[in-house]
C-alpha positions in Angstrom: 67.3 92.2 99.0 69.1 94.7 100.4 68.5 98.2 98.7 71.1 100.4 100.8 73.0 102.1 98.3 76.7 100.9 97.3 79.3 103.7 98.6 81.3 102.5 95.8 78.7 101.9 93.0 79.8 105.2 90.5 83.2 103.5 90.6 81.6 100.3 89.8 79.6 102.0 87.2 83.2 102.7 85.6 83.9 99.4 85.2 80.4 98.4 84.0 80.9 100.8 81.0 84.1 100.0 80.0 83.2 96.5 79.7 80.4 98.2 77.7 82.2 100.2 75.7 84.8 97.0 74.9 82.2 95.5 73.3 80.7 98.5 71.2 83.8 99.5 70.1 84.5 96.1 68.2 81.4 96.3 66.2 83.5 99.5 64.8 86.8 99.6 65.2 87.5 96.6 62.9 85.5 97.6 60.0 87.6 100.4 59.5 91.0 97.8 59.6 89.6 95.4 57.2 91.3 96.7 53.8 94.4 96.6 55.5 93.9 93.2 57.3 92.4 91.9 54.4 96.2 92.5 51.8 97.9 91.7 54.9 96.5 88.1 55.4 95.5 87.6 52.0 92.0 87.4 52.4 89.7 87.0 49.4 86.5 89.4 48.7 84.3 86.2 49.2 85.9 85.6 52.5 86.2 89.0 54.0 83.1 89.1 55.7 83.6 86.5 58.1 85.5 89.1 60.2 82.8 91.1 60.9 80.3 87.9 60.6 82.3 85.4 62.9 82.0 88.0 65.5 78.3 88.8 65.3 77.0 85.4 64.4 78.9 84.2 67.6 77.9 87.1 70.2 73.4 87.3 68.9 73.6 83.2 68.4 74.7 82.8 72.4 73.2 86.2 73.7 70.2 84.1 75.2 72.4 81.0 77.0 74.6 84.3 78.2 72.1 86.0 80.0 71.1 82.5 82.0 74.5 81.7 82.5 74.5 84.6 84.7 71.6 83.6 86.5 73.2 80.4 87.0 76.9 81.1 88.1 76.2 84.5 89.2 76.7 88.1 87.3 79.5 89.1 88.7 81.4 86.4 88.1 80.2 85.8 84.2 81.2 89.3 83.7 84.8 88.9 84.9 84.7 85.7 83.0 83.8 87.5 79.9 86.1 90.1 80.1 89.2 88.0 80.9 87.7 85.7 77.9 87.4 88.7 75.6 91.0 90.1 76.3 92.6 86.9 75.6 90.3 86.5 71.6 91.1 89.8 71.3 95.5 89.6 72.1 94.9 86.1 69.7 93.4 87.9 66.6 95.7 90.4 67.1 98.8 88.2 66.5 96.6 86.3 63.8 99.2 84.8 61.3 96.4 83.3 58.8 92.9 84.1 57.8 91.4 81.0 60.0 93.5 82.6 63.4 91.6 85.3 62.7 87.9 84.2 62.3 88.6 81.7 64.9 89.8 84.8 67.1 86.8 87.0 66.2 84.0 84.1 66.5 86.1 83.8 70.7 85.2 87.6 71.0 81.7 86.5 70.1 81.3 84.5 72.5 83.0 86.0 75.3 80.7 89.3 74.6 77.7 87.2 74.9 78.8 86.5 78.3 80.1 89.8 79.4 77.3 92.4 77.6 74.2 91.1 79.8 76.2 90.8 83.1 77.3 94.2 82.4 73.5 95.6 81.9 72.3 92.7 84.8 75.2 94.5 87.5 74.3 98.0 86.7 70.6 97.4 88.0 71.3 95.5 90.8 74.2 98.3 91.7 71.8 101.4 91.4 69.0 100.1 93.7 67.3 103.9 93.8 65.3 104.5 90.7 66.7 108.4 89.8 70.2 107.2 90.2 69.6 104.2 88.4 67.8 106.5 85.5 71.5 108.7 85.3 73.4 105.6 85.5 71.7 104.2 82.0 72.0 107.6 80.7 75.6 107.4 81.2 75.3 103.5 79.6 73.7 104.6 76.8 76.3 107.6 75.9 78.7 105.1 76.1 77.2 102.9 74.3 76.5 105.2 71.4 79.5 107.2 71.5 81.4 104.3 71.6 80.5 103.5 68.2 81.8 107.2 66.7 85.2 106.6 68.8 85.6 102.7 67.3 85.2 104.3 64.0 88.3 107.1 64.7 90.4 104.9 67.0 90.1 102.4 64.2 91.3 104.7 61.8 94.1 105.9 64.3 95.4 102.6 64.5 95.8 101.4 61.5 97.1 104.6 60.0 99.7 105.2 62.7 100.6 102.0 64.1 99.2 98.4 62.9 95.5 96.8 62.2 96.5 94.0 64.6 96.1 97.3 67.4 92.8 97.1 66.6 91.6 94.4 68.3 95.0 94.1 71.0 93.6 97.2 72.6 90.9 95.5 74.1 93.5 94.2 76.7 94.5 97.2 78.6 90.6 98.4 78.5 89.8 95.0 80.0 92.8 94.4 82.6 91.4 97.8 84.2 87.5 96.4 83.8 88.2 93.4 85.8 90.0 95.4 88.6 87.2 97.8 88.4 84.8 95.0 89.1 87.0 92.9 91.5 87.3 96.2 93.5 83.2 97.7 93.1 80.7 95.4 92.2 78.8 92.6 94.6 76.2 90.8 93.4 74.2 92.0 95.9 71.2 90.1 97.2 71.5 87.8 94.1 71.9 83.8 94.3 72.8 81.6 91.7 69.6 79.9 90.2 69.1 76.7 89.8 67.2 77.1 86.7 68.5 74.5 83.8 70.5 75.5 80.5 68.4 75.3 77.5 71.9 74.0 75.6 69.6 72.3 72.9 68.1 75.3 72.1 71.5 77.0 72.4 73.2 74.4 69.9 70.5 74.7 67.4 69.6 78.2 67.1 73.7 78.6 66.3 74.4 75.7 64.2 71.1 76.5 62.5 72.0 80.3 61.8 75.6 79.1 60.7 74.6 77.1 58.0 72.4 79.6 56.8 75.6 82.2 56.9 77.3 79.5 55.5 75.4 79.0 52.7 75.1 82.4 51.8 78.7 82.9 51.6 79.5 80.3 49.5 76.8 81.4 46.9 79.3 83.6 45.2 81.8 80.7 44.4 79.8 78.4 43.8 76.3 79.7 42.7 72.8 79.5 44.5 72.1 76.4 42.5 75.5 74.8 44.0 74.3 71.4 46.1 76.5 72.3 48.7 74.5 76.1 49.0 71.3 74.0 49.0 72.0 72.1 51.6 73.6 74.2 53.9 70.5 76.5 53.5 68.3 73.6 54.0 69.8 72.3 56.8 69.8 75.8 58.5 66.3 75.9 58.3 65.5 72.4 59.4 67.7 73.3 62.6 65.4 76.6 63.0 62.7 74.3 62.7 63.5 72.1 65.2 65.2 74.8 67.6 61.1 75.9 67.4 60.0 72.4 68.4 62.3 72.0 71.0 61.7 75.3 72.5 58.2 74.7 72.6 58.3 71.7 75.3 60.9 72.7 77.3 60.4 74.4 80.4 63.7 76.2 80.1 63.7 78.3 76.9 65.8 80.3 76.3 63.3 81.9 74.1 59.6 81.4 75.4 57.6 81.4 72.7 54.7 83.1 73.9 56.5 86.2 73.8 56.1 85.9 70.1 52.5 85.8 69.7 51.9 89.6 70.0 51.8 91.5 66.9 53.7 94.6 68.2 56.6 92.9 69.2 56.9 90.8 65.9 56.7 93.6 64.0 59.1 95.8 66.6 61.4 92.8 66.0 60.9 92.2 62.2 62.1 96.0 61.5 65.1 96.1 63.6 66.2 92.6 62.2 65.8 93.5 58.5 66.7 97.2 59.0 70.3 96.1 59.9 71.0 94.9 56.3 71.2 98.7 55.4 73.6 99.3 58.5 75.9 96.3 57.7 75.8 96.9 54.5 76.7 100.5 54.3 79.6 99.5 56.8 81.3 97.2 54.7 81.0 98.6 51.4 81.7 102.6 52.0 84.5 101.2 53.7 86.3 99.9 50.9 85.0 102.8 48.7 86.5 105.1 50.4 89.8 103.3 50.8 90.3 101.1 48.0 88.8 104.0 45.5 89.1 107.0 46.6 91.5 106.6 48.2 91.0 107.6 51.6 93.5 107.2 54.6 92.2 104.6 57.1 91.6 108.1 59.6 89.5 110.0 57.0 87.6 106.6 56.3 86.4 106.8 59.8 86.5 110.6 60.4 84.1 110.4 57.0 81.4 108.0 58.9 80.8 110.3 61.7 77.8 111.7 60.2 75.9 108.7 59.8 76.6 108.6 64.0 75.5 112.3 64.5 72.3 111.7 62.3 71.4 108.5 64.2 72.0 110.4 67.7 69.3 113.6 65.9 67.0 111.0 64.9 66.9 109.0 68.6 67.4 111.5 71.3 66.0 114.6 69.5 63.2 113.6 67.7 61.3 110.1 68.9 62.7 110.4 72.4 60.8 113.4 71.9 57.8 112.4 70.1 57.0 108.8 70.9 55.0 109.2 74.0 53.0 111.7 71.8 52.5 110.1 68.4 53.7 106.5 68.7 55.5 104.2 67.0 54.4 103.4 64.3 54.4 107.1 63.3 58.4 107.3 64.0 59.1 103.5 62.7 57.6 103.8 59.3 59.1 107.4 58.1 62.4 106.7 59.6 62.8 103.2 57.6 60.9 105.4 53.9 64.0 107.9 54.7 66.7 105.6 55.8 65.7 103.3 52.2 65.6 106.8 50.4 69.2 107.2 51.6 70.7 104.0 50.8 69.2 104.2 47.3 71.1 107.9 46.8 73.9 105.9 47.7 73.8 103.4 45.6 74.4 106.3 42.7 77.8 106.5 43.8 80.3 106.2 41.2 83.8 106.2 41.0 84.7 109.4 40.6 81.9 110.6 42.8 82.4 113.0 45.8 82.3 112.5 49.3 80.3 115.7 49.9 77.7 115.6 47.3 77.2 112.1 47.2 78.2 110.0 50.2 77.7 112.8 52.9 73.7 113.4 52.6 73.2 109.7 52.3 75.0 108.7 55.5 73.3 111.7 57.3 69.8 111.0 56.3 70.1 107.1 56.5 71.5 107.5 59.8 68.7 110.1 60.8 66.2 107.4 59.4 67.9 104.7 61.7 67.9 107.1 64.7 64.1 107.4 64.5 63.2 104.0 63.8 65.8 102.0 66.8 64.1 104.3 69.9 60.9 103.1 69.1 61.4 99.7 67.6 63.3 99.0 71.3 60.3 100.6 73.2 58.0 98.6 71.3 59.6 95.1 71.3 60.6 95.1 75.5 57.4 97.1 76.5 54.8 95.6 78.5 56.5 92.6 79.7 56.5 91.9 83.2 59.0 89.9 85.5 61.5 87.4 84.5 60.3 87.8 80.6 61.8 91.2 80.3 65.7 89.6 80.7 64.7 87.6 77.8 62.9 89.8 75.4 65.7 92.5 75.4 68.3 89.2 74.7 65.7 88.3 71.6 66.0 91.9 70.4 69.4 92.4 70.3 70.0 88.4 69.3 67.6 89.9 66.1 69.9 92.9 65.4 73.4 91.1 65.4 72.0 87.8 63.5 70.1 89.8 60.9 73.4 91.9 60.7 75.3 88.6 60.3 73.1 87.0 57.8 72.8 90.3 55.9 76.3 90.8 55.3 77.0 87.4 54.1 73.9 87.9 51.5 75.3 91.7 50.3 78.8 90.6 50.1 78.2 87.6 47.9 75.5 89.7 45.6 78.0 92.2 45.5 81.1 89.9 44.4 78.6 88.0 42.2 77.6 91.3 40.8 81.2 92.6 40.2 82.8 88.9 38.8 79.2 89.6 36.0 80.2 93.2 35.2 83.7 91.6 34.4 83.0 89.1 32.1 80.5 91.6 29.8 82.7 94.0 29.9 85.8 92.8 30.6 88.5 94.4 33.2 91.7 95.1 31.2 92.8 98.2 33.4 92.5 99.4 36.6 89.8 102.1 35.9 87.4 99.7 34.5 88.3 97.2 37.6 87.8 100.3 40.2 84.0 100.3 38.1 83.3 97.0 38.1 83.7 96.7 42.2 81.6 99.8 42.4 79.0 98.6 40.4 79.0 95.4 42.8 78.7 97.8 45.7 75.8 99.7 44.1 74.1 96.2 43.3 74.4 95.1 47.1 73.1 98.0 48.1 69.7 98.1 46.4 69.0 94.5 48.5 69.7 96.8 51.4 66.8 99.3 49.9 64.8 96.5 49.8 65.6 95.1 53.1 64.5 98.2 54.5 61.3 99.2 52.6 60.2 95.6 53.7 61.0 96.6 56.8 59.0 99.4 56.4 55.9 97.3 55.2 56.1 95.1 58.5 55.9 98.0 60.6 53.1 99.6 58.6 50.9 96.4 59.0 52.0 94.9 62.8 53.3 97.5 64.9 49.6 99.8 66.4 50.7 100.3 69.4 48.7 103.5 70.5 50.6 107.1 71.4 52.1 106.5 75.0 52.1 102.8 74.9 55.7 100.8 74.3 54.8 97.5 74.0 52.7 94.5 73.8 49.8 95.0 76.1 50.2 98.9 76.8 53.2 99.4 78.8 53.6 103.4 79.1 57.4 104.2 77.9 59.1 106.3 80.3 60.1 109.3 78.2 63.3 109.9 80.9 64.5 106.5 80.6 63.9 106.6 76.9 65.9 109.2 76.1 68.4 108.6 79.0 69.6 105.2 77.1 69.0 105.3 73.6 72.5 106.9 72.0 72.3 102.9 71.4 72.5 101.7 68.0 72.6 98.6 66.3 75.7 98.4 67.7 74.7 97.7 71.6 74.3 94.2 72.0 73.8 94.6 75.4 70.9 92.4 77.0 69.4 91.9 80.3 69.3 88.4 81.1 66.3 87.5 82.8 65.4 88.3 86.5 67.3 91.0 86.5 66.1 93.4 89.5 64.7 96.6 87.8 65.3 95.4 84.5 65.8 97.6 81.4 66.2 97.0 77.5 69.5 98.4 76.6 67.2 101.2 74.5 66.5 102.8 77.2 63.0 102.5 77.2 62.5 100.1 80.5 60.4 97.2 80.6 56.5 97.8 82.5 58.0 95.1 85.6 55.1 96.0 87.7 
C-alpha cells in the first residue's frame, strides 16, 4: 500500500466530518422538532416514537452489512452513495405530508447512515497513513462527533422556532451537496480493492426483521396490552428470528457478526452496559423534551439551549476524568460509578412535577446523568474494541455501536408505551376533567418511564460489576493497552456516534477513540 501522504488529505478530512457530523446531528436535531412535527402531522403519543425509532432501528440493524458493503464496492464510493442517499431521505421527510412519509423518510436516513458512517471512519484511516497525524485527525472526528450532538440540539431549536420543523431534516442537503464534492475532489481509496468477500444478507435480513418485531411489539403494548396476541407474537417471532440469526451466523463463513468475538467476558459486559445504559439516554431525550415544551412551556430554542448541560457533563465525565484515569484504575472502576451516578440522576428526575423548576430540578439531573454517561462510554468503548487484532476490529466497533442504537431503539419503544400506559391509568383513577390534571397525568407517565430507565441502568451497573475485570492499563479482551492519546483524542463521542469501522480497515480505530491492539 502506498503510505506517501495525501497533499490534499486535511481537505478530505473536511469532507469526512461533515458526513460525520450529518449523521450526529440527526440523532439531535429531530428530537427537539418532534412536539411540533407531532400537531403538525397528527401523530398520536403511541406512535411518536417511531421518528426517532425508524431512524435508529434502520441505521444499528444494517451497521454490520454497511461496513462490508464497503469492503465490497469500495469506501469511497459507499460513502458518496450514502451521502447522496441520505440527502435525498432527508429533502423526503422534510416535505412529509403524513405520518407514514415520515417514518418511511426517517427509516431511508437509517439506512443511508449505515452506509455512509463506516466509510466515513474506513477513509479517514486509509487518508492519514502517519500515525501522529492520524491521532489529530480522530481528535478532530471525535470533537465533531460530540459537538455535533450539542449543535443538533440548538440548530434544532433554531429551526423550528424561526423557520419550520420540516428544516430540520432538509438541511442535511446543503451539508451533504458540499460532502460529496469534498470527497469527489479529496479522497482516493488509496491502495484498497474491492473484496470479494460474500454478503452475509441472511444474517442481515434476520438480525433487522428480528429487532423489528421486537420494536414492533413493544409499541403496540400500549394499545393493545402485553397480553394482546398480536404483542405476543410479534415478540415471539422477534426472538425466534434472533434465534436463528445466531444459528445462521454460526455456519457461515461470512458473518457479519463472528461469534467468537462474544465469548470473552469483558467485551460482553463492555457491550451489555452500553446497550442497556442507552434506555436512560433515550429516554431522557424524549420525555424532557415534551416537558419542557408541552408543560412548561419552553420555546423549541430554550428546549435545546436547556439540554446543553447533560452534553457538557458527558464531555467532563469522558475527556477529563476516565480519559484520564483509565489507564490508571481501569474500567471497571470508571464503568460501575458512572452508571450508580447516572441511575442516581435519572431517579432525581423522575421527581419532577409539573410545576417543578428547571434549575432545581431538571438541571442537576441532566448534569450528573450526563457526567455518569461520560465516565462510563470512554471505558465501555475501550473495553469492548480492545485487544482485537486484524480484520475483527472493523467488526467489533460495528457490534458496539449496532448495541447502542438498537438498545436505544428498543428502549424507547418500551418507555414510551410504559409511559402512555402509565398516563391513560392515571386517567381513568383519577379522571382528567381539566387541563391541570391532564398536564399531571402526562407527567406522572414520564416519571413512570423513567424509573424503567433507573432500572435499565442499575442493571447495567450489575453487568459491569460481575463481567467487565479488565486490569488497570488493559482495554479489552485479552490485554490490549488503551492508548491514553487516542482515547482522549476521540471520545467527545456519545451515544450519539454511530460511526463504525468496517472490517479491514488499515489502522483501524473504534469510533471511542480508544484504537483497537491491530498488531
Amino acid at each position: 500500500m502506498d503510505t506517501t501522504p495525501d497533499p490534499r488529505r486535511w481537505w478530505g478530512l473536511a469532507a469526512i466530518g461533515l458526513a460525520q457530523l450529518m449523521v450526529v446531528l440527526d440523532m439531535t436535531i429531530v428530537n427537539i422538532a418532534m412536539p411540533t412535527a407531532q400537531a403538525d402531522l397528527g401523530i398520536s403519543d403511541a406512535d411518536r416514537q417511531w421518528i426517532i425509532t425508524a431512524y435508529t432501528l434502520a441505521f444499528g440493524g444494517l451497521l454490520l452489512l454497511g461496513g462490508r458493503l464497503g469492503d465490497v464496492v469500495g469506501r469511497k464510493r459507499m460513502l458518496i452513495i450514502g451521502l447522496v442517499g441520505f440527502a435525498a431521505a432527508s429533502a423526503l421527510g422534510g416535505v412529509a405530508q403524513s405520518f407514514e412519509m415520515l417514518i418511511a423518510a426517517r427509516a431511508l436516513q437509517g439506512v443511508f447512515a449505515a452506509a455512509l458512517a463506516p466509510a466515513a471512519l474506513s477513509m479517514l484511516n486509509v487518508t492519514f497513513t502517519e500515525a501522529r497525524e492520524r491521532a489529530r485527525a480522530l481528535g478532530i472526528y471525535g470533537a465533531i462527533a460530540g459537538g455535533g450532538a450539542a449543535l443538533g440540539l440548538i440548530l434544532g431549536g433554531a429551526l423550528t422556532q424561526y423557520l419550520d420543523w420540516r428544516w430540520t431534516l432538509m438541511v442535511n442537503v446543503p451539508i451533504a451537496v458540499v460532502a460529496v464534492i469534498g470527497a469527489s475532489m479529496f479522497l482516493h481509496d488509496r491502495g484498497i480493492r474491492a473484496a470479494h468477500a460474500r454478503l452475509d444478507i441472511p444474517g442481515a435480513i434476520l438480525a433487522t426483521a428480528g429487532l423489528l418485531a421486537i420494536v414492533f411489539g413493544l409499541s403496540e403494548a400500549e394499545q393493545d396490552g402485553w397480553s394482546s396476541p398480536l404483542v405476543l407474537s410479534m415478540l415471539a417471532i422477534g426472538v425466534a428470528l434472533l434465534a436463528v440469526f445466531v444459528l445462521v451466523e454460526r455456519r457461515t463463513p461470512h458473518a457479519l457478526l463472528p461469534l467468537h468475538l462474544l465469548r470473552e467476558r469483558n467485551r460482553v459486559g463492555a457491550l451489555a452496559a452500553v446497550g442497556l445504559s442507552q434506555v436512560g439516554m433515550f429516554g431522557v431525550f424524549l420525555f424532557l423534551t415534551y416537558y419542557l415544551q408541552g408543560i412548561q412551556g419552553y420555546s423549541p430554542m430554550k428546549t435545546g439551549v436547556a439540554f446543553l448541560p447533560m452534553v457538557v457533563g458527558m464531555m467532563t465525565g469522558s475527556v477529563v476524568i476516565s480519559a484520564r484515569l483509565l489507564p490508571r484504575v481501569g474500567p471497571r472502576r470508571l464503568m460501575v460509578p458512572g452508571l450508580t451516578l447516572a441511575a442516581l440522576a435519572l431517579a432525581f428526575l423522575t421527581q419532577m412535577q409539573v410545576d417543578s423548576g428547571y434549575w432545581l430540578h431538571v438541571l442537576p439531573g441532566l448534569l450528573f446523568l450526563g457526567l455518569g454517561m461520560g465516565m462510563t462510554f470512554m471505558p465501555s468503548m475501550a473495553t469492548a474494541t480492545g485487544g482485537v487484532r486484524g480484520t475483527d476490529a472493523g467488526v467489533v466497533s460495528a457490534t458496539l455501536n449496532t448495541t447502542q442504537q438498537v438498545g436505544g431503539s428498543i428502549g424507547i419503544a418500551l418507555l414510551n408505551t410504559v409511559a402512555a400506559t402509565a398516563t391513560a391509568n392515571w386517567i381513568t383513577s383519577n379522571g382528567a376533567s381539566t387541563q391541570e390534571a391532564m398536564a399531571e397525568a402526562t407527567v406522572h407517565g414520564f416519571s413512570t418511564a423513567m424509573w424503567v430507565s433507573v432500572g435499565a441502568v442499575v442493571l447495567a451497573a450489575i453487568t459491569a460489576a460481575i463481567l467487565v475485570n479488565a486490569r488497570p492499563g488493559v482495554g479489552g479482551a485479552h490485554g490490549a493497552p488503551v492508548e491514553p492519546a487516542a482515547a482522549a483524542a476521540g471520545e467527545a463521542v456519545s451515544g450519539a456516534d454511530a460511526a463504525a469501522v468496517p472490517a479491514g480497515a488499515t489502522g483501524s480505530a473504534a469510533p471511542s477513540g480508544a484504537r483497537a491492539d491491530t498488531r
